[in-house]
C-alpha positions in Angstrom: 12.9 0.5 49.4 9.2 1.5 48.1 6.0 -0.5 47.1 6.4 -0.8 43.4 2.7 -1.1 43.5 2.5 2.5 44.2 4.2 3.6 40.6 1.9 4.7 38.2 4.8 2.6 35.4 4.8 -0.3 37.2 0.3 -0.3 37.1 0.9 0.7 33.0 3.8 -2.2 32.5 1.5 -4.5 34.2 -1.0 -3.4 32.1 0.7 -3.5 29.1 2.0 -7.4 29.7 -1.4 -8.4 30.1 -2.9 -6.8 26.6 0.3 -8.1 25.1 -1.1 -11.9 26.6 -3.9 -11.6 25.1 -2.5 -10.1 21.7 0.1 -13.1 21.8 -2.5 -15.6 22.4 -4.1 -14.6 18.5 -1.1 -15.5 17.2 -1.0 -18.6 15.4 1.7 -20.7 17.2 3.0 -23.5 14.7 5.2 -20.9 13.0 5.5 -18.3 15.8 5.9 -19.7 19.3 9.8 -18.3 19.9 8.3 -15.0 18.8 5.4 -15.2 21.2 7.3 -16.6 23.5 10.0 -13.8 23.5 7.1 -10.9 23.3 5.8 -12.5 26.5 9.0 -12.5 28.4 10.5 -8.8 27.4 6.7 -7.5 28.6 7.0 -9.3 31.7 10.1 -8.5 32.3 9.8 -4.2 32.4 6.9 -4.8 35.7 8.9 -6.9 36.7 12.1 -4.9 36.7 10.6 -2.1 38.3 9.1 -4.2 41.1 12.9 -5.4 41.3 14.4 -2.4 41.2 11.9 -0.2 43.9 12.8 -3.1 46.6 16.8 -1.9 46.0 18.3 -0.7 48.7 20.3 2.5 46.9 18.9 4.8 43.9 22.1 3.2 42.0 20.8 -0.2 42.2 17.3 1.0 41.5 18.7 2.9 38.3 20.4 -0.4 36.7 16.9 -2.2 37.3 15.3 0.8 35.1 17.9 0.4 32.7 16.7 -3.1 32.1 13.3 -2.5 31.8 13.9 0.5 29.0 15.9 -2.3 27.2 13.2 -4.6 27.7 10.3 -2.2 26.3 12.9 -1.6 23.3 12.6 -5.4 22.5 9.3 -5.6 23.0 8.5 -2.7 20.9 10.9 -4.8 17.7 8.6 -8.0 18.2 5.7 -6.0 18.2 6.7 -3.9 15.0 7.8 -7.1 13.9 4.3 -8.5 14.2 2.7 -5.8 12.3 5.0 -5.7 9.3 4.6 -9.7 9.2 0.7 -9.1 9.5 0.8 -11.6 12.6 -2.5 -10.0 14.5 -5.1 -7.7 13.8 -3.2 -4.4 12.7 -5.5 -1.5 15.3 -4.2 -4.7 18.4 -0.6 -4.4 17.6 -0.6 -0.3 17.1 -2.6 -0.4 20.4 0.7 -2.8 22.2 3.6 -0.4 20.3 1.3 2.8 21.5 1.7 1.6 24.9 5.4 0.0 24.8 6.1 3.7 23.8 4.3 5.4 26.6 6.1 3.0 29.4 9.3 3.4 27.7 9.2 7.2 28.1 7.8 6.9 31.6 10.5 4.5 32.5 13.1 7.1 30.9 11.9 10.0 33.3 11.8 7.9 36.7 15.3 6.8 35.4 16.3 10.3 35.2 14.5 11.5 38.3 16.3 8.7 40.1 19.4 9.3 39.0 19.4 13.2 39.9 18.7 12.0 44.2 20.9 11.1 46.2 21.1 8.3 49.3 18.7 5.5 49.8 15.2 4.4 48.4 12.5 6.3 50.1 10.6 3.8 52.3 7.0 3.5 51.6 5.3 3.4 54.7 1.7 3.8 53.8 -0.5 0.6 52.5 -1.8 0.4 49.2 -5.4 -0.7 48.4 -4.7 -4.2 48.3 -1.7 -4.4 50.9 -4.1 -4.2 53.8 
């Protein structure tokens, strides 16, 4: 088990669900609100996945978390190219959210494969992050 707070993906997922608030709250809803709706969830859910998956107690478990979150980035990277094509929000926002969706996604790829090449149990994260004090 490790403090997800500690993985530079986790700080740029986290990131990356808040910018895609804020993009989602430009959107106008009457037509749109499963679409912001979804985009909302599948960028919560990668942070969230990771944060899930670092408090595992084996790499394997971990893994499958990672796994989800690389699925979740894929989704949110449709919604998000779905919002450009359908000129939903301002076109330089949503190139900024797929930039980003991209760089997580190939993050999340590496820790996945990193993960997968160790063996035994989650390293135990014993030192306290800035705000775990």
């Amino acid at each position: 088990m490790q403090d997800f707070r500690r993985l530079e993906v986790w700080r740029l997922g986290h990131a990356l669900a808040l910018n895609v608030q804020r993009l989602s709250a430009s959107i106008a809803r009457q037509d749109n609100a499963g679409l912001v709706s979804q985009m909302r969830r599948a960028a919560t859910s990668i942070s969230a996945n990771v944060a899930e998956g670092a408090a595992k107690e084996t790499r394997k478990e971990f893994a499958r978390f990672l796994v989800i979150a690389i699925a979740s980035a894929a989704e949110l990277e449709n919604h998000l190219l779905f919002c450009r094509d359908a000129v939903l929000a301002p076109e330089s926002e949503v190139a900024s959210r797929i930039a980003e969706t991209v760089q997580v996604r190939k993050m999340l790829f590496g820790l996945l494969k990193r993960v997968r090449e160790q063996d035994g149990p989650v390293a135990v994260s014993s030192k306290p992050t800035p705000n775990n004090r």
